[in-house]
N, C-alpha and C positions, 0 to 999 in steps of 0.2 A: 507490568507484572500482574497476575492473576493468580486466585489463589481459588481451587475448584474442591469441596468439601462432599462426599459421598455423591457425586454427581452433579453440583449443586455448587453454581459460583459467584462466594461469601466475598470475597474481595477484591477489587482493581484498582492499581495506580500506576500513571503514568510521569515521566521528566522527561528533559530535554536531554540526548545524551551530549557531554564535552569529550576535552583532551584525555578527562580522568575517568572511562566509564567504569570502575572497579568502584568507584568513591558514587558514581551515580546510583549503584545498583544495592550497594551498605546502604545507602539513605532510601532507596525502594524496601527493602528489609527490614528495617526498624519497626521492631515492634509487633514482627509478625513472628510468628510459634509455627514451625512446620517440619512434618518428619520425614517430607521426600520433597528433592526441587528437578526443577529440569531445565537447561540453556538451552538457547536455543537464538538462532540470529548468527549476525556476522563475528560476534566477540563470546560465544559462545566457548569456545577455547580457551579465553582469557579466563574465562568465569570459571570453567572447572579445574584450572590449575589451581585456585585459590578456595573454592568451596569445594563439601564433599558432595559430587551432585550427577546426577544423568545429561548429557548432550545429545539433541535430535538436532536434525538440520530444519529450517524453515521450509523446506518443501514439505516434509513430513508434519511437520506443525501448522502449517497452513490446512493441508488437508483435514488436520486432524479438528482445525478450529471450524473451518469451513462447514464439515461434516456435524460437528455438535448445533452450530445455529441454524442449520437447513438441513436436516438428513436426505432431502432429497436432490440436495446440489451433487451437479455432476459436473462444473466447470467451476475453476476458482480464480478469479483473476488479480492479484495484487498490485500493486503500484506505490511502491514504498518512497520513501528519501533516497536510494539509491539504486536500486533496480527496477525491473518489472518482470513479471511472471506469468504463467497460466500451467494450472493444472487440472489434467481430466481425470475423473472417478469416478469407478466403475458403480455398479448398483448397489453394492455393500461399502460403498466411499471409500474403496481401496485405489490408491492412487496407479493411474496407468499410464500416465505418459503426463511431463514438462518441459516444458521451456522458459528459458529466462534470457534477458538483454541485462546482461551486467559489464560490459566494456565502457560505457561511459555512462551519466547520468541522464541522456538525451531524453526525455519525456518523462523524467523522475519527476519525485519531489522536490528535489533539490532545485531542479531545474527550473517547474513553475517557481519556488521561491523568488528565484534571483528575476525572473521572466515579469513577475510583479512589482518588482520593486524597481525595475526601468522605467515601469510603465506608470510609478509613481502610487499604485495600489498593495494595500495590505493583501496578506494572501485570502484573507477569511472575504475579501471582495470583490478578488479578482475574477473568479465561477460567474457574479452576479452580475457584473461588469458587464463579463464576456456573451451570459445571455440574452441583457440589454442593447446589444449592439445591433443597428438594421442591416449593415453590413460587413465583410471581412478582409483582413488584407493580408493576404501572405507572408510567410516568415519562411524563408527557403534552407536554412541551413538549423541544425537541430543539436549542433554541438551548442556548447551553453555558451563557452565564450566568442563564439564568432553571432550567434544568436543574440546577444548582447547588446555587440554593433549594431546588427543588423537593426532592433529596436528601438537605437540612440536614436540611428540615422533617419529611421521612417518618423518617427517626431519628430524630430528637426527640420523634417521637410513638409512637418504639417498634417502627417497622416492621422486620423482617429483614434486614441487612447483603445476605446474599445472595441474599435475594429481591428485592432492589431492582436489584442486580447482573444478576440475570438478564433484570430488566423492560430494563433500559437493550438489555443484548445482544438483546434481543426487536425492540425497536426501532430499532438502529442496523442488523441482517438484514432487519426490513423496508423499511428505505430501498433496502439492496443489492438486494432481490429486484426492489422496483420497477423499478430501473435497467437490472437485467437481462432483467425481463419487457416492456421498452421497447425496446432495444438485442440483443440476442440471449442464450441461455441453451445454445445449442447446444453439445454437447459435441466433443471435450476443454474443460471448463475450469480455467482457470492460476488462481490465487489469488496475485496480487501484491501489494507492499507490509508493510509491518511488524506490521498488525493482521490477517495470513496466519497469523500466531505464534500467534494467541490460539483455543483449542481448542473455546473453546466458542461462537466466530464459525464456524468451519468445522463445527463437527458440526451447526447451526441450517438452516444454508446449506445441506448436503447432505441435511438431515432434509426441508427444506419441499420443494428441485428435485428430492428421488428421484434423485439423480446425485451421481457422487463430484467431490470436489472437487480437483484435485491444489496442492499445495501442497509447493517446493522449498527446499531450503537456504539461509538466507539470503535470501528472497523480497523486501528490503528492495534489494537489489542488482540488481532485473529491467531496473532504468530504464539503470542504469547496465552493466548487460554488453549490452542492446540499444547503446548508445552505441559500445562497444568493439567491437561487433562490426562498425556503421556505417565505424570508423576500419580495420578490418582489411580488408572491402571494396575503400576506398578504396586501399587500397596496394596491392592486386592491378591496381586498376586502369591 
């Protein structure tokens, strides 16, 4: 949640979401006084059937976030817990074309989660793992649970913690590059989403496009201060 005051953003807090996210999102609220809200995300639906409130879709709010932390990004690429994304923006960061892989989690967040914790590594060290490694070993299949196996099996038979760490990050950058060599690669580009954190998804990323990557504070928050920013708009209005 973000809260953006005369252009200007006075507040951020973030939770885990669960089964209950209407109950996640009251305990994001507490405490907070505000005279326009805006959803925005995949439960954004949920949220405005219960509050009185605006809904944008995360493409629009990405942009919109994107746009505020780099006004001259022209490519946005997200990489959430459950999708991935990329959108181009024109020179007044008006959104001109996206794409997203939202059929299964394959190069999500969700994915390196589980991807790390085969591999016996927390997620905050799986990045650093993967860039300590001198070599890599392939992970051929990108669905999570046959990807899984496939992890059990290559430690089992003795392969390298973090050289399998790094096969994985090999392959979840090449989904991203494809997305972007689809959709736009033009710079500035934003690095949104929570797998923005992981260091050795950003140094792959800028090693392959020869371009730097920008990546901001809390990058897990872009969907959400694009939101905020939507609801401050409107009360100019």
């Amino acid at each position: 949640m973000v809260t953006v005051t005369n252009g200007v953003v006075t507040d951020n807090r973030m939770a885990e979401n669960t089964f209950d996210t209407l109950g996640v999102c009251s305990k994001l609220l507490e405490g907070i006084r505000y005279h326009n809200i805006t959803a925005t995300g995949y439960g954004r639906n949920l949220f405005v059937e219960h509050y009185a409130c605006n809904a944008i879709s995360e493409i629009k709010a990405f942009a919109l976030g994107a746009g505020f932390l780099l006004p001259s990004c022209r490519t946005v690429l997200d990489i959430g817990g459950q999708d991935t994304k990329v959108i181009a923006l024109d020179r007044n960061g008006h959104m001109k074309k996206f794409e997203m892989n939202d059929k299964c989690a394959a190069g999500t967040g969700r994915f390196m989660e589980i991807m790390a914790m085969a591999l016996g590594f927390t997620l905050k060290d799986f990045g650093n793992e993967a860039l300590s490694a001198s070599g890599s070993v392939a992970v051929s299949s990108m669905c999570t649970v046959f990807a899984e196996s496939e992890v059990v099996s290559l430690i089992a038979r003795g392969a390298d913690r973090r050289a399998v760490a790094k096969g994985i990050h090999q392959s979840i950058v090449s989904r991203a590059l494809s997305l972007l060599r689809r959709v736009s690669d033009e710079e500035d580009i934003v690095f949104a989403g929570g797998v923005a954190l992981n260091p050795c998804i950003v140094f792959m990323l800028e090693q392959q496009l020869k371009k730097t990557i920008h990546v901001f504070p809390q990058p897990q928050l872009t969907g959400a201060l694009g939101a905020a920013i939507y609801s401050s708009a409107k009360m100019e209005i």
